[in-house]
DRENDO-1510 file (C-alpha; in Angstrom, 1 decimal, always signed):
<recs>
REC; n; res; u; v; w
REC; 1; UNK; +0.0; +0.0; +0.0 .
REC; 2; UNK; +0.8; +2.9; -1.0 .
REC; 3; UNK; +0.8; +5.8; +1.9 .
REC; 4; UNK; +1.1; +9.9; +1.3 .
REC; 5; UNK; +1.4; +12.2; +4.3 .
REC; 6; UNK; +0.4; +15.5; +4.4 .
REC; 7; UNK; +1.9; +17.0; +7.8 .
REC; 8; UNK; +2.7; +20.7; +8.5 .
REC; 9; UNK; +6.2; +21.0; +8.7 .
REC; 10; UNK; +9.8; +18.7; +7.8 .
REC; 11; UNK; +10.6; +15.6; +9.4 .
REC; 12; UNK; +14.1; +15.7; +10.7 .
REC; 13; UNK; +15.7; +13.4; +8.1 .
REC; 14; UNK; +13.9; +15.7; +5.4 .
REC; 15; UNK; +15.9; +18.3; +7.1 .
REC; 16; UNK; +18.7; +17.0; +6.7 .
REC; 17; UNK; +18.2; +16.1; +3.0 .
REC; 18; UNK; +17.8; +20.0; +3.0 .
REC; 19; UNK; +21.2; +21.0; +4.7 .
REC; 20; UNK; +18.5; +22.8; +7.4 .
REC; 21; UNK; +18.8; +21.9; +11.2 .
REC; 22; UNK; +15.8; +19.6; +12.7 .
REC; 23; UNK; +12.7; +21.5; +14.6 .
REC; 24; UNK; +12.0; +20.3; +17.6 .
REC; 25; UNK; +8.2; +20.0; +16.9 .
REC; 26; UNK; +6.3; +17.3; +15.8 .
REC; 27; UNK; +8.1; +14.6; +17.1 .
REC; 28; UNK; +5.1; +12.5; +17.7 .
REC; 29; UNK; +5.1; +12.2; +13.8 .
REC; 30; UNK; +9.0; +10.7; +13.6 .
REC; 31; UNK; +8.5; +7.4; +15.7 .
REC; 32; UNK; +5.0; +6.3; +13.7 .
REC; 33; UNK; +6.6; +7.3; +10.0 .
REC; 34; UNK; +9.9; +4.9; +10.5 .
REC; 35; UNK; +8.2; +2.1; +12.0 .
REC; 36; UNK; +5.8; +2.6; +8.8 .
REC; 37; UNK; +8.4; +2.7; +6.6 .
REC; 38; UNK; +9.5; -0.4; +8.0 .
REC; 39; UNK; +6.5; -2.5; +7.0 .
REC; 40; UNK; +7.5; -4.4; +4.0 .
REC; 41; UNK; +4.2; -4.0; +2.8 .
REC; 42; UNK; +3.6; -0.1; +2.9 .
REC; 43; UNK; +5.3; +2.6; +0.6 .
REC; 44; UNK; +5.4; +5.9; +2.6 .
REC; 45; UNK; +6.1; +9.5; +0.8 .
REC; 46; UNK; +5.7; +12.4; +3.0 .
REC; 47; UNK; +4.8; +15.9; +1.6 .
REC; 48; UNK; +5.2; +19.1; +3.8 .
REC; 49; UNK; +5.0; +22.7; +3.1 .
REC; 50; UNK; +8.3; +24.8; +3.0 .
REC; 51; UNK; +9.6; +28.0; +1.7 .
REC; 52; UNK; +12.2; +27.6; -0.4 .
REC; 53; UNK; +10.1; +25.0; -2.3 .
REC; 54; UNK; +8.9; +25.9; -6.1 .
REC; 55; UNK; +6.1; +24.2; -6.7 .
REC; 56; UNK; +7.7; +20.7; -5.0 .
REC; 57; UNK; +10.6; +19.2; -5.0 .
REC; 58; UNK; +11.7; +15.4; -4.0 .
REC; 59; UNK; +14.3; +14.7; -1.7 .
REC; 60; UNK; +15.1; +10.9; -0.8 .
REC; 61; UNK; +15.4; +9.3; +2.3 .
REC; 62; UNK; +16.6; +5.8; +3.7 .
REC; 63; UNK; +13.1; +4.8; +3.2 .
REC; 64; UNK; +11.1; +7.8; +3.0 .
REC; 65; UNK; +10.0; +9.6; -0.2 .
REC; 66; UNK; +9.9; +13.3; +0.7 .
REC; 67; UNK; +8.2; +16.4; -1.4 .
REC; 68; UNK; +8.4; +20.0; -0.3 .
REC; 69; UNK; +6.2; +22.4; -1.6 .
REC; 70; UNK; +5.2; +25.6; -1.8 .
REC; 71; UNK; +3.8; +27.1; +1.2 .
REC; 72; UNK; -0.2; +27.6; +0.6 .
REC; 73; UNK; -1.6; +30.8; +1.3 .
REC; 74; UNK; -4.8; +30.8; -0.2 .
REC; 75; UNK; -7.0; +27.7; -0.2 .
REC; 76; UNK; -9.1; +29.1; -3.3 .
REC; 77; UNK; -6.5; +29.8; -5.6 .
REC; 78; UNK; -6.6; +27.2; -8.5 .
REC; 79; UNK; -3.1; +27.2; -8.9 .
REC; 80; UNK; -2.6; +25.4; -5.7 .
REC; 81; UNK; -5.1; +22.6; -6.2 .
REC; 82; UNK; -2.8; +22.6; -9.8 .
REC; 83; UNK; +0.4; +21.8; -8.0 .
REC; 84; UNK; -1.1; +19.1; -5.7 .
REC; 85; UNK; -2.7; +17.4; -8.7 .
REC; 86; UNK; +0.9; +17.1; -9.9 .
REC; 87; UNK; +2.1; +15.8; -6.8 .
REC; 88; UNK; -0.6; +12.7; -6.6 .
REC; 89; UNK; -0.2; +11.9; -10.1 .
REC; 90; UNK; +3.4; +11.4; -9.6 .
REC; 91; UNK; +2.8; +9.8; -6.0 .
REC; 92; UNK; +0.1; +7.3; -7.2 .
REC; 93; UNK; -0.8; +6.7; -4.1 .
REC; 94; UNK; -3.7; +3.8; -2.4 .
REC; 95; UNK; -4.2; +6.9; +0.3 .
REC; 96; UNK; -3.4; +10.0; +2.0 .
REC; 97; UNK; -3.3; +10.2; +5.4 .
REC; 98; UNK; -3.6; +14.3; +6.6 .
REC; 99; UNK; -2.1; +15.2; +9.4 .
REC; 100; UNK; -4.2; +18.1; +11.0 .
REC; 101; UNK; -6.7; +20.7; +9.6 .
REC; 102; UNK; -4.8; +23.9; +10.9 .
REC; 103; UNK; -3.5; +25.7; +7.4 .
REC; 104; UNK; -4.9; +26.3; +4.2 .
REC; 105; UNK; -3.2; +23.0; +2.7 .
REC; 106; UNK; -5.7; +20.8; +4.2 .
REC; 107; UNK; -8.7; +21.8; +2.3 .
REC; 108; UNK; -6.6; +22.5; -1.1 .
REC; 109; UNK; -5.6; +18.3; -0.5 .
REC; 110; UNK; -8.9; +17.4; -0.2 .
REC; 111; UNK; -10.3; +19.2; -2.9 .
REC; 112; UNK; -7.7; +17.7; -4.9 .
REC; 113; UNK; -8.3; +14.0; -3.8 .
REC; 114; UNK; -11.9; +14.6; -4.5 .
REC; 115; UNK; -11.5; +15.9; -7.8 .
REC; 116; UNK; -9.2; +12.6; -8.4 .
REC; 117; UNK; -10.9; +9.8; -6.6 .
REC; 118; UNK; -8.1; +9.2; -4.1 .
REC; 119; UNK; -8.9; +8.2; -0.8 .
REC; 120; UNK; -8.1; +10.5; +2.1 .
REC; 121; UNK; -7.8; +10.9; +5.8 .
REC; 122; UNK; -7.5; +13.8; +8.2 .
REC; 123; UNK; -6.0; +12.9; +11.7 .
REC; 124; UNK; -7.1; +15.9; +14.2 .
REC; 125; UNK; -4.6; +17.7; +16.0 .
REC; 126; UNK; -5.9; +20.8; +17.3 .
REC; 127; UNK; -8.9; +22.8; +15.9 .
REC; 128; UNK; -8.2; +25.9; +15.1 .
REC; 129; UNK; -12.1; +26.5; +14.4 .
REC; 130; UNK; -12.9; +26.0; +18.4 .
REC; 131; UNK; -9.4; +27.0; +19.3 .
REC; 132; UNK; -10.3; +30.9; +18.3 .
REC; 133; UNK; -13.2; +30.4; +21.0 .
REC; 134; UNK; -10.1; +30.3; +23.1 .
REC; 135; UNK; -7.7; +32.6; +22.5 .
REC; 136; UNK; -8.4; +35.9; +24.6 .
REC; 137; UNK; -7.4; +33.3; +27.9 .
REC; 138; UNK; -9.0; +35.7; +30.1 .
REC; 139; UNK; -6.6; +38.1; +29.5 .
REC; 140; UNK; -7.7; +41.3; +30.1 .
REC; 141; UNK; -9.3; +43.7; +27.6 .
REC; 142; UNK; -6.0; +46.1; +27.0 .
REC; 143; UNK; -4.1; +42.9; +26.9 .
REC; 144; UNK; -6.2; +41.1; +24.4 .
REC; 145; UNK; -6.4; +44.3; +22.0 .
REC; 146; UNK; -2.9; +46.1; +23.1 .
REC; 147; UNK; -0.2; +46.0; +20.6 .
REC; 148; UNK; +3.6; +46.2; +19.8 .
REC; 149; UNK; +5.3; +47.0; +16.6 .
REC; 150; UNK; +5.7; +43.6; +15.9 .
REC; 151; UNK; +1.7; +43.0; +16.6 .
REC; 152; UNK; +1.0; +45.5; +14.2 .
REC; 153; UNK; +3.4; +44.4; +11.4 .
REC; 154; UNK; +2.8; +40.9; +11.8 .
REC; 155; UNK; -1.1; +41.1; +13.2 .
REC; 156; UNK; -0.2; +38.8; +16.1 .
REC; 157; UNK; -1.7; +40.5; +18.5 .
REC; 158; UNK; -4.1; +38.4; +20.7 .
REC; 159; UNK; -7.0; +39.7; +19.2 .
REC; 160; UNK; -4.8; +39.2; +15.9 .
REC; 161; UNK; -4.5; +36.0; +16.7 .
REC; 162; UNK; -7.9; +35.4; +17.3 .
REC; 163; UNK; -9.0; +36.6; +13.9 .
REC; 164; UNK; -6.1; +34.2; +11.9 .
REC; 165; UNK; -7.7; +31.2; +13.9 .
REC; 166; UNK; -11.2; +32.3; +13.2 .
REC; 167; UNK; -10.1; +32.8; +8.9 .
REC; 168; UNK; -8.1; +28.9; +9.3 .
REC; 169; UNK; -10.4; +27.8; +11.1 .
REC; 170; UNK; -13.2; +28.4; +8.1 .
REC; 171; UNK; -10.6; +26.9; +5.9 .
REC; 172; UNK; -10.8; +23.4; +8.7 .
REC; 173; UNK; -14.3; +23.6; +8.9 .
REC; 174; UNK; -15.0; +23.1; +4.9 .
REC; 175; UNK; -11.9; +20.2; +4.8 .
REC; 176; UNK; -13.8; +18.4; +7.2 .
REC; 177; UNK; -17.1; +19.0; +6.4 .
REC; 178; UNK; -15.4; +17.1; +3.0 .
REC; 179; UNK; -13.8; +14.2; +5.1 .
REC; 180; UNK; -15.3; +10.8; +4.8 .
REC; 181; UNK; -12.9; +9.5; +7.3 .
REC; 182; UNK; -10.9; +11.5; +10.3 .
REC; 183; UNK; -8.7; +9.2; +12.8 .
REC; 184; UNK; -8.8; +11.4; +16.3 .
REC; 185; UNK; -7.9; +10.6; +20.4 .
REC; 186; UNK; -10.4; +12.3; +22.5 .
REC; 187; UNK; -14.1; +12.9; +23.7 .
REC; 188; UNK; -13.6; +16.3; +23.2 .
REC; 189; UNK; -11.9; +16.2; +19.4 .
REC; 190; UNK; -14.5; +13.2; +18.0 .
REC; 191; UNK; -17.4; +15.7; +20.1 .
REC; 192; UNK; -15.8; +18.5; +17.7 .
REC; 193; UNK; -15.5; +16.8; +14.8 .
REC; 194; UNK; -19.3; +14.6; +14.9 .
REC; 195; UNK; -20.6; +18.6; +15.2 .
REC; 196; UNK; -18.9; +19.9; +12.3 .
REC; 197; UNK; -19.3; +16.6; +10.0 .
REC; 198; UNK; -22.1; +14.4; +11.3 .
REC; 199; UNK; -21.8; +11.6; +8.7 .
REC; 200; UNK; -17.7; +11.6; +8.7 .
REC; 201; UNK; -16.8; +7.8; +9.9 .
REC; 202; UNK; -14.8; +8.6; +13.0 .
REC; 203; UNK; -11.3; +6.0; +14.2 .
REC; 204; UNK; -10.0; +6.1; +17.4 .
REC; 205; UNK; -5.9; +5.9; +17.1 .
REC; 206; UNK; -3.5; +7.1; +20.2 .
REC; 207; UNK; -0.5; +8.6; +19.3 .
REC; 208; UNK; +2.9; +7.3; +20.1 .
REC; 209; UNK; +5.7; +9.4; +21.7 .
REC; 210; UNK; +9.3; +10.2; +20.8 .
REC; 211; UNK; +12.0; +7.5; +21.6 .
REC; 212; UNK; +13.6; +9.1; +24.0 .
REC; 213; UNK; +11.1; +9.3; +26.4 .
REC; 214; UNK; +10.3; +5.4; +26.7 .
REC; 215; UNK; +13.8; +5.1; +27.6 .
REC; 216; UNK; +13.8; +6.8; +31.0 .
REC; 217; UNK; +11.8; +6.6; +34.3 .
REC; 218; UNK; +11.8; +9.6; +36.6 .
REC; 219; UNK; +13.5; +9.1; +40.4 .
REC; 220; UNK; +12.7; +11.4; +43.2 .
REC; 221; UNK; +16.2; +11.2; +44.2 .
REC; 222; UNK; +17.4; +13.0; +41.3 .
REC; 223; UNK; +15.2; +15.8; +40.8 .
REC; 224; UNK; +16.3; +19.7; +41.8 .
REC; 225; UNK; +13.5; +19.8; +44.6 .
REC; 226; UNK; +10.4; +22.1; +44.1 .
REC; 227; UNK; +11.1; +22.9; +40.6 .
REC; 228; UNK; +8.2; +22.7; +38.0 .
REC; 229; UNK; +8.4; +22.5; +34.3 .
REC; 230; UNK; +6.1; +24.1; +31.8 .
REC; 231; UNK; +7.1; +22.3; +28.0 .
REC; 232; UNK; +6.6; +25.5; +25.8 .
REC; 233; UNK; +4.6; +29.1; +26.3 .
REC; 234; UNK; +4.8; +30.5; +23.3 .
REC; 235; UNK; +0.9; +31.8; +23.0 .
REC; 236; UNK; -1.5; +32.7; +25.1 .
REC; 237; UNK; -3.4; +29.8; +25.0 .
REC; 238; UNK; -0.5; +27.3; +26.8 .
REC; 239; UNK; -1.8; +29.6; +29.6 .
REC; 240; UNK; +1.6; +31.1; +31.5 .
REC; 241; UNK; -0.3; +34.2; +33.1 .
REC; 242; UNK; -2.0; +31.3; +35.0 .
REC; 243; UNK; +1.0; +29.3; +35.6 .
REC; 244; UNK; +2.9; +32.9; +37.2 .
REC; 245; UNK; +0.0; +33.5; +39.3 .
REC; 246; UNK; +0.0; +30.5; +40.6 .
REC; 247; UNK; +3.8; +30.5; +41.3 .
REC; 248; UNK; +3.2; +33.9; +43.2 .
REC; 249; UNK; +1.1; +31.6; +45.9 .
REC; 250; UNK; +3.7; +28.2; +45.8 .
REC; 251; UNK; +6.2; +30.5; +46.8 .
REC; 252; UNK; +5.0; +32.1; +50.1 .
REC; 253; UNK; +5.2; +28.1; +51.0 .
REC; 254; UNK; +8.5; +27.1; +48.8 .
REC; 255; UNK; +10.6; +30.3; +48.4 .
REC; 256; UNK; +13.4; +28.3; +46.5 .
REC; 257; UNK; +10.7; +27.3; +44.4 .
REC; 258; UNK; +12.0; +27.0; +40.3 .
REC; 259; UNK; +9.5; +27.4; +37.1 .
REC; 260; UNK; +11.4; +26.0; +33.8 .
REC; 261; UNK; +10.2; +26.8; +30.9 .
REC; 262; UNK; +11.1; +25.5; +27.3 .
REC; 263; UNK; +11.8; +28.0; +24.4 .
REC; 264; UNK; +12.5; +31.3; +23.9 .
REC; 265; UNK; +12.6; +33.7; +26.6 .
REC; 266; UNK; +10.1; +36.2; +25.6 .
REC; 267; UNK; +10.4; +38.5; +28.5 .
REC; 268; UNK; +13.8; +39.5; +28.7 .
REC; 269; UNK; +15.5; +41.0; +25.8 .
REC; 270; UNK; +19.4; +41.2; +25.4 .
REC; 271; UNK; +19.0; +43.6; +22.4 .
REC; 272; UNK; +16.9; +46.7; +21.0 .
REC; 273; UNK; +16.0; +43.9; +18.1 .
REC; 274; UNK; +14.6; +41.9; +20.6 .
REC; 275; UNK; +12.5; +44.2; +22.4 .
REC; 276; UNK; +11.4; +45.8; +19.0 .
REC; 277; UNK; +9.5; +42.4; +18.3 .
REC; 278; UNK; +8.4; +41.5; +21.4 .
REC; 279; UNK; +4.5; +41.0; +21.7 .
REC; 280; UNK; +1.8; +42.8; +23.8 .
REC; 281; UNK; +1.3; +39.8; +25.8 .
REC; 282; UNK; +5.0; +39.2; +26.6 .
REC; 283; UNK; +5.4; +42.7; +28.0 .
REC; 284; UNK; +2.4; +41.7; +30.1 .
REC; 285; UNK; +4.4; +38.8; +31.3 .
REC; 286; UNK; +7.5; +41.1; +31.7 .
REC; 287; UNK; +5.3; +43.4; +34.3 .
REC; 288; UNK; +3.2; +41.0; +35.7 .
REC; 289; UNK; +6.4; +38.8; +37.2 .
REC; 290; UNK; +8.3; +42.2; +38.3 .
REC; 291; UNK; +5.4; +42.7; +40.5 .
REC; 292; UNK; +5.3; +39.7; +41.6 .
REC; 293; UNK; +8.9; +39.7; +42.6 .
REC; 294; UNK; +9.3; +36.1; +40.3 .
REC; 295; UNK; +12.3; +37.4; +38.4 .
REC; 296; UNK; +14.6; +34.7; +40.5 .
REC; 297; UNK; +11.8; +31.8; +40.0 .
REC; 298; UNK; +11.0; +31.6; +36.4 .
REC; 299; UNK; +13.6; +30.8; +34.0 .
REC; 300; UNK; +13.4; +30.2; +30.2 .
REC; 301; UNK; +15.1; +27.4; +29.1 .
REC; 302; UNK; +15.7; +28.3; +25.5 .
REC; 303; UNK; +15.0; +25.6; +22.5 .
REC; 304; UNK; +15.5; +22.3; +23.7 .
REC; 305; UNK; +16.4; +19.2; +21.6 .
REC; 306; UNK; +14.5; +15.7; +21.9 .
REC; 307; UNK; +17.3; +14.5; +24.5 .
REC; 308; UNK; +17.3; +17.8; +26.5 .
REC; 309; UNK; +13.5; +18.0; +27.1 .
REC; 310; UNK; +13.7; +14.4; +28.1 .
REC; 311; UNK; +16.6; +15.2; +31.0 .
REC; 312; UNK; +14.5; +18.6; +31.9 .
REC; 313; UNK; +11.1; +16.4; +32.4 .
REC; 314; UNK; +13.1; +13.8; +34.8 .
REC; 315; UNK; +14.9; +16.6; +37.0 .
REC; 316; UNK; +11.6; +18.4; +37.4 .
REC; 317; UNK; +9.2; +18.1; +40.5 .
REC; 318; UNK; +6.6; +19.0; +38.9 .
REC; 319; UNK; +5.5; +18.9; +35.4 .
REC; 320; UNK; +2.2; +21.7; +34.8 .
REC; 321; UNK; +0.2; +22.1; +31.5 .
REC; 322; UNK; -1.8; +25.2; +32.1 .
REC; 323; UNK; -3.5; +25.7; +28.8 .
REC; 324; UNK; -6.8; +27.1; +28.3 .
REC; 325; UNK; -7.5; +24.5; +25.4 .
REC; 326; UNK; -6.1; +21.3; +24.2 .
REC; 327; UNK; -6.7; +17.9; +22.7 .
REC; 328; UNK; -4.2; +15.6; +23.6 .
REC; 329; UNK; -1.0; +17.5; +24.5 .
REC; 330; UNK; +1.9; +15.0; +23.8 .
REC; 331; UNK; +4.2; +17.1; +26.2 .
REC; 332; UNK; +1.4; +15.8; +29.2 .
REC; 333; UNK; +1.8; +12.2; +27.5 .
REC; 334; UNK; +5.8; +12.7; +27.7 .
REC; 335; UNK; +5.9; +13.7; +31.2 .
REC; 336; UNK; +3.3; +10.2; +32.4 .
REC; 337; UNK; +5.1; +8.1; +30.2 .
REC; 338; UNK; +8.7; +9.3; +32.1 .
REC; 339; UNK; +6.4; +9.3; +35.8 .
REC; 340; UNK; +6.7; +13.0; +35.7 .
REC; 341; UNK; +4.0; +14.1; +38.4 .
REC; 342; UNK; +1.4; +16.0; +36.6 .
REC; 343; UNK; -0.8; +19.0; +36.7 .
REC; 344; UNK; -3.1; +19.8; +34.4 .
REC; 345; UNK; -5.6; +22.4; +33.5 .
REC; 346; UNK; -9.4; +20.6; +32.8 .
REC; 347; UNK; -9.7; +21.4; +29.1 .
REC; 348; UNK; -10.4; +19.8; +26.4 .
REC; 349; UNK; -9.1; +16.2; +26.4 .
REC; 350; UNK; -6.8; +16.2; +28.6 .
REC; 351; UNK; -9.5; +14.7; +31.1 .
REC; 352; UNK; -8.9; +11.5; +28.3 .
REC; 353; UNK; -5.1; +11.6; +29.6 .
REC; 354; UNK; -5.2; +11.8; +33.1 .
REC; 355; UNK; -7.6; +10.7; +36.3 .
REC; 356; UNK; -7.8; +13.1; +39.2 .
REC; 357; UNK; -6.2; +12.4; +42.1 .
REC; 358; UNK; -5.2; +8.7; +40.7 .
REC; 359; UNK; -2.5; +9.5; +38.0 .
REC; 360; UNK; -2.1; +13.4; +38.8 .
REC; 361; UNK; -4.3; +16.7; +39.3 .
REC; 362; UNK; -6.6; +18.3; +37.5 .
REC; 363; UNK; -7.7; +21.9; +38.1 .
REC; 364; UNK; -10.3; +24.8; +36.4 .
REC; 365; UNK; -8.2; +26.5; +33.8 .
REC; 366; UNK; -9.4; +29.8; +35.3 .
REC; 367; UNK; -8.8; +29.0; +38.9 .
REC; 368; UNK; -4.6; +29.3; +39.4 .
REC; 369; UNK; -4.8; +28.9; +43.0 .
REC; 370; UNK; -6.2; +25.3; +42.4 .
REC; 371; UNK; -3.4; +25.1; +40.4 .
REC; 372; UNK; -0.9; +26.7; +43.4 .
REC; 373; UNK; -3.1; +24.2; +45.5 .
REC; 374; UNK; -2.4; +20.6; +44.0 .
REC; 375; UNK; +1.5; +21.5; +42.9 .
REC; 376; UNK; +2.3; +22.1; +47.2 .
REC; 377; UNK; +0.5; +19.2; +47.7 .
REC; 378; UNK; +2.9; +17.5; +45.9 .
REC; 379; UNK; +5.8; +19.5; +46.6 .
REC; 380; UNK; +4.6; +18.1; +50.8 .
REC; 381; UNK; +4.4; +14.7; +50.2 .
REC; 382; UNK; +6.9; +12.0; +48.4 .
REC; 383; UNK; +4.4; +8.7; +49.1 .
REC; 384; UNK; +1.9; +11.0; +47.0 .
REC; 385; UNK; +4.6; +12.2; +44.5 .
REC; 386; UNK; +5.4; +8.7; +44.0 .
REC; 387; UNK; +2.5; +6.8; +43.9 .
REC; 388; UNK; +0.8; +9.2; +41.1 .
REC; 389; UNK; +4.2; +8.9; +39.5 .
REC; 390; UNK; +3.7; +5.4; +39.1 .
REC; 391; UNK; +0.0; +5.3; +37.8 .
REC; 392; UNK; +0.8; +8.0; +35.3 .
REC; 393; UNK; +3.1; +5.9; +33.9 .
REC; 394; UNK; +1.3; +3.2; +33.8 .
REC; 395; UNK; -1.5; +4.8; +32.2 .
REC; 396; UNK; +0.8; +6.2; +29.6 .
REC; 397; UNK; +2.2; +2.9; +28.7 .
REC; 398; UNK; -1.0; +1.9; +28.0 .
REC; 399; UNK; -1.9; +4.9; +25.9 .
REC; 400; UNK; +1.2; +5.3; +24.0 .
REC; 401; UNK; +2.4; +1.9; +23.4 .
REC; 402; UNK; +4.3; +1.3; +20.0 .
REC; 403; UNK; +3.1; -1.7; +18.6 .
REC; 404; UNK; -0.7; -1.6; +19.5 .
REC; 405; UNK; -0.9; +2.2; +18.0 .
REC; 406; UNK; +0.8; +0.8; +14.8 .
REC; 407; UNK; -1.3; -2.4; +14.3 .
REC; 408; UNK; -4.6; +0.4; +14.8 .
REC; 409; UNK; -3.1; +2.8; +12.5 .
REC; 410; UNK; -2.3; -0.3; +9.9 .
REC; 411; UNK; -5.8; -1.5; +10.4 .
REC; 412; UNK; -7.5; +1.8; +9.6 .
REC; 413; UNK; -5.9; +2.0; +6.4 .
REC; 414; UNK; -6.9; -1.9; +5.3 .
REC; 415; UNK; -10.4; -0.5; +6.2 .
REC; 416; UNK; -10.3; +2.7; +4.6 .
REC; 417; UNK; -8.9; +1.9; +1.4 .
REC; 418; UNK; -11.7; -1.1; +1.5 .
REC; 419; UNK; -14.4; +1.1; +1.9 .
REC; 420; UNK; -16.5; +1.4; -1.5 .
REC; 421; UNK; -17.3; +5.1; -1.7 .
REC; 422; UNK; -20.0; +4.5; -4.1 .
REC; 423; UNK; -21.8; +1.9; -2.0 .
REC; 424; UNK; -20.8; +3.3; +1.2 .
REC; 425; UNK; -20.1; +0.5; +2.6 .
REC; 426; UNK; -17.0; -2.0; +3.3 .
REC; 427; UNK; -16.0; -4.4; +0.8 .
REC; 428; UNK; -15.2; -7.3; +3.4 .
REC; 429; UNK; -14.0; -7.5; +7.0 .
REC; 430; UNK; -10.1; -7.8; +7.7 .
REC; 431; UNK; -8.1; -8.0; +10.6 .
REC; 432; UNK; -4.2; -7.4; +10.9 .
REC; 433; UNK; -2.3; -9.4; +12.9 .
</recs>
């Protein structure tokens, strides 16, 4: 069989193929595309959009077939849905699997596969059409509207950014409204998805991790005590208002207390540059820990590699997600997997992920001191740290493991590309061993 991808940005080996340095992002994608590729009987190509690309170009891997192409702007423009009918004419292939509905390219591929006959899936990541609902974080009013230089240039404001969702998120909404089939995790992304397409045939597949991370178990005795890590808070929707407000109350009990957080700091500038494109919202940060007198206690990591996050995850304490929305964050998954003990904002489905009190905390989103609340708790008790640590993992095991996530991704292709379109119906009943 063969498989096309459609994902949002390079896999690492494409990178490489490109003389470009690796992202860390979607590293959920890397583990499930070689283990693919290894199946003697499946042919995977992976297309992806990038800038330099003209049209698209082919690069080979080991065993990957890659195609860049030009980044798509504007679903509507017939020029686009040109380009992709190149690409699956030279492809050929049994079925393309889309990862995601977020960007323009999503619709533009299923237009194109409907025009053609080719059978299609979308996987669900996030949904930028319920995301936009989001955005504003109850942040407030000068916040949401306020803006920089940068906001203004770039329109990345957070009311900016609630617009951009809003215009993808029509984009999403027509590509699934398309969608015969979409593979997703959740209650809360199938609830989203059975609302916007009714009659869309809906597969339940976890997602598998990044290697590294089912190579490690955390170990209270080698953690930097009362130190909490947040994976990335880049917008805000991964909710770090919430998470320094909360900090503000864990330390009156844990002065020492430590917030890590991955990625660029963007609240303290070592150049004019850098404070000429600093956002609205990170100035709000900026202000909002000088009062607070946090300056000490929250420190950006910086970009972290696969390896690096893994080593920050197991000397952590702590590991919060306090986003306002989310499916199924794989940087929650990471930290159960490694025994990482969790809290977690109530949003989304992260309820999916993780059982109160059992195999961490859950808290109201809008409610920081519950959040302050459950991370003393575990900061005050080991037995409590450590038994959470080990259902979490547990749990993750389960949800994350390898072989039983390939042999259900494997299966929904057999059915899919079995499914008679015309008769609406399946052609036989299979099972893959």
């Amino acid at each position: 069989m063969k498989i096309l991808w459609l994902t949002n940005i390079p896999l690492p080996e494409a990178s490489v193929l490109m003389n470009e340095t690796p992202t860390p992002f979607g590293g959920w994608l890397v583990g499930s595309s070689l283990r693919l590729a290894e199946k003697e009987n499946i042919d995977l190509c992976v297309a992806f959009p990038h800038k330099s690309a003209k049209l698209f170009q082919m690069y080979q891997g080991e065993k990957i077939t890659y195609y860049a192409f030009k980044p798509i702007k504007d679903a509507q423009n017939k020029k686009n849905q040109d380009m992709f009918e190149s690409l699956l004419q030279e492809v050929q292939p049994d079925l393309v699997h889309i990862h995601g509905t977020e960007y323009p390219h999503t619709l533009v591929m299923m237009n194109t596969c409907e025009k053609l006959g080719v059978k299609a899936v979308i996987s669900i990541q996030g949904l930028v059409s319920v995301i936009a609902k989001h955005t504003t974080a109850n942040l407030p009013w000068k916040v949401i509207y306020g803006h920089t230089l940068r906001n203004f240039l770039r329109r990345d404001s957070v009311a900016g950014l609630k617009k951009q969702f809003e215009r993808r998120g029509r984009d999403e909404i027509a590509a699934l409204k398309k969608a015969k089939h979409v593979i997703g995790r959740t209650e809360w992304d199938r609830a989203c998805t059975m609302q916007i397409n009714p009659k869309a045939e809906y597969h339940f597949c976890n997602e598998t991790l990044r290697d590294e991370f089912y190579k490690h178990q955390w170990n209270p005795e080698n953690i930097e005590r009362y130190s909490i890590f947040l994976s990335q808070a880049r917008s805000p929707i991964k909710g770090l208002h919430y998470a320094v407000e909360a900090m503000a109350e864990i330390v009156k009990s844990f002065p020492s207390a430590k917030m890590y957080v991955s990625g660029r700091n963007p609240i303290y500038w070592s150049s004019f540059k850098e404070k000429l494109i600093a956002t609205f919202y990170s100035k709000y940060l900026k202000k909002m820990i000088d009062r607070l007198g946090l300056t000490k206690n929250i420190i950006f990591t910086g970009s972290l590699s696969e390896k690096e996050m893994c080593q920050r995850y197991l000397k952590s304490h702590v590991f919060v997600c306090s986003s306002t929305i989310e499916n199924s964050p794989n940087s929650l998954g990471e930290a159960m997997i490694l025994g990482v003990p969790c809290v977690a904002s109530y949003v989304g489905g992260i309820p999916d992920m993780l059982q109160h009190r059992e195999e961490g905390f859950l808290y109201p989103v809008d409610a920081p001191y519950m959040l302050a609340h459950y991370v003393k708790k575990i900061f005050q008790d080991d037995n409590l740290a450590s038994r959470i640590s080990l259902k979490a993992r547990e749990k993750a095991s389960q949800t994350h493991y390898k072989e039983d996530n390939m042999k259900k991704l494997l299966e929904i292709y057999e059915r899919i590309r079995n499914y008679d379109d015309d008769l609406k119906t399946y052609r036989f009943e299979f099972r893959i061993y």
